[in-house]
PLY file of the C-alpha trace (Angstrom):
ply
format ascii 1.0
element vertex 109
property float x
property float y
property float z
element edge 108
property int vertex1
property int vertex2
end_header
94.54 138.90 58.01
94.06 137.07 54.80
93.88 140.23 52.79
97.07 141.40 54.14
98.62 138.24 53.36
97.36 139.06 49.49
98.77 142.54 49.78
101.41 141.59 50.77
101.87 138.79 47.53
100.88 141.38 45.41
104.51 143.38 46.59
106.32 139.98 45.91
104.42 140.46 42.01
105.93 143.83 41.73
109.54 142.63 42.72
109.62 139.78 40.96
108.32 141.94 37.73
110.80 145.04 38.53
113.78 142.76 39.07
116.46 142.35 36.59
118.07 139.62 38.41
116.19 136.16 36.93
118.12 134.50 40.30
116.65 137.62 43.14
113.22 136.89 41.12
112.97 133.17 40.89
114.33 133.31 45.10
111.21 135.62 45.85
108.92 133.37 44.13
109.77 130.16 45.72
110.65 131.70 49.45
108.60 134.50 49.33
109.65 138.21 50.73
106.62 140.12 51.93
103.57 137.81 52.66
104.13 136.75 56.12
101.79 134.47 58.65
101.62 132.52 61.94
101.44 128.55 61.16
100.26 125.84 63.57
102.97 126.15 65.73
103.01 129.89 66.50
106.01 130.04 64.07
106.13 133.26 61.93
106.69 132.29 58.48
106.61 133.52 54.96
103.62 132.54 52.15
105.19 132.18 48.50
103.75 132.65 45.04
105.18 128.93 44.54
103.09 128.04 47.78
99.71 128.36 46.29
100.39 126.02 43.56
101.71 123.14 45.68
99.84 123.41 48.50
96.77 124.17 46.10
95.55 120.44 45.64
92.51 119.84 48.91
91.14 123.49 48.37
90.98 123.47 44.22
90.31 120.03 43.52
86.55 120.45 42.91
87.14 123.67 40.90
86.28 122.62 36.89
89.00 124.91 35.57
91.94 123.04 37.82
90.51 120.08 37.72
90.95 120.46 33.25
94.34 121.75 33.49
95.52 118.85 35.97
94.29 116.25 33.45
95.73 117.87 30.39
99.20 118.02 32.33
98.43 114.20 33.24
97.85 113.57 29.80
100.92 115.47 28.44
103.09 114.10 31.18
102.33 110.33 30.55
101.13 109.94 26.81
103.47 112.78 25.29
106.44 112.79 27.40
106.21 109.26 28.78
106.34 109.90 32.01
105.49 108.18 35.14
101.80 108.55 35.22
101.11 111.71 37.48
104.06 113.21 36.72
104.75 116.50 34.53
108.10 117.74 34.30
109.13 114.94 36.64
106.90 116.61 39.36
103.19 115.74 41.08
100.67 116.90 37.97
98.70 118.72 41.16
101.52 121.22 40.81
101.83 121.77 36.79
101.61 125.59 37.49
104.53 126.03 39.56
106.41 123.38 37.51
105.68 125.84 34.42
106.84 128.77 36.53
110.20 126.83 37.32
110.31 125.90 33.58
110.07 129.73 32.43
112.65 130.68 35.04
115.01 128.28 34.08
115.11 128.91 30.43
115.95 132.66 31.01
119.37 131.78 33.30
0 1
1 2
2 3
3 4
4 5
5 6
6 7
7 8
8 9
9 10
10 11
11 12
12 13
13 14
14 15
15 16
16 17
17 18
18 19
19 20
20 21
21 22
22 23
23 24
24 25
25 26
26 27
27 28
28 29
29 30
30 31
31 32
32 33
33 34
34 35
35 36
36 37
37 38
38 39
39 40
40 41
41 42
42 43
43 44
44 45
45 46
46 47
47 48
48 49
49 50
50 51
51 52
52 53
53 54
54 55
55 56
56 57
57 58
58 59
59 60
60 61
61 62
62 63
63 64
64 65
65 66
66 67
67 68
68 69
69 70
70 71
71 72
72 73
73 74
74 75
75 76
76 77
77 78
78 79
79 80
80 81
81 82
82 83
83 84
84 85
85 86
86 87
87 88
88 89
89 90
90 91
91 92
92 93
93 94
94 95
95 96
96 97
97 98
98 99
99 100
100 101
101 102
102 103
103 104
104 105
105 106
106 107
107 108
């Protein structure tokens, strides 16, 4: 099941990168296209690229290499940009990698 589910990301990875349409790719990153699973509630539904970042936090948070890149996005967020501490970009820190996804597809509109 699971390994379908990353099959099935990997396709999103393809049309995202084979796209020329920054709009079609930025809309299969953040709703997804291909990964598709049964929640809680019996409800099909589909897994997004921008999923695993935000919903990311409980699994990764004992992992060294997340736990250094959430507290350099902490740091940049409050002591460079003067933000409201655990904020980046205006968002949770826990989610700096999809807020630097969002960032890259907004400067190529």
């Amino acid at each position: 099941h699971c390994h379908l589910c990353r099959a099935n990301l990997a396709k999103d990875i393809a049309d995202i990168k084979e796209s020329n349409n920054v709009t079609e790719a930025k809309q299969i990153y953040v709703m997804g296209k291909h990964a598709s699973y049964i929640d809680e509630a019996g409800n099909q539904k589909l897994r997004s690229l921008s999923s695993l970042s935000i919903d990311t936090f409980e699994q990764m948070k004992g992992d060294p290499m997340y736990s250094f890149f959430r507290h350099a996005f902490l740091e940049l967020g409050s002591v460079v940009e003067g933000e409201e501490l655990g904020k980046f970009d205006g968002r949770p820190v826990a989610e700096y990698a999809d807020t630097l996804v969002l960032d890259l597809f907004a400067l190529n509109k």
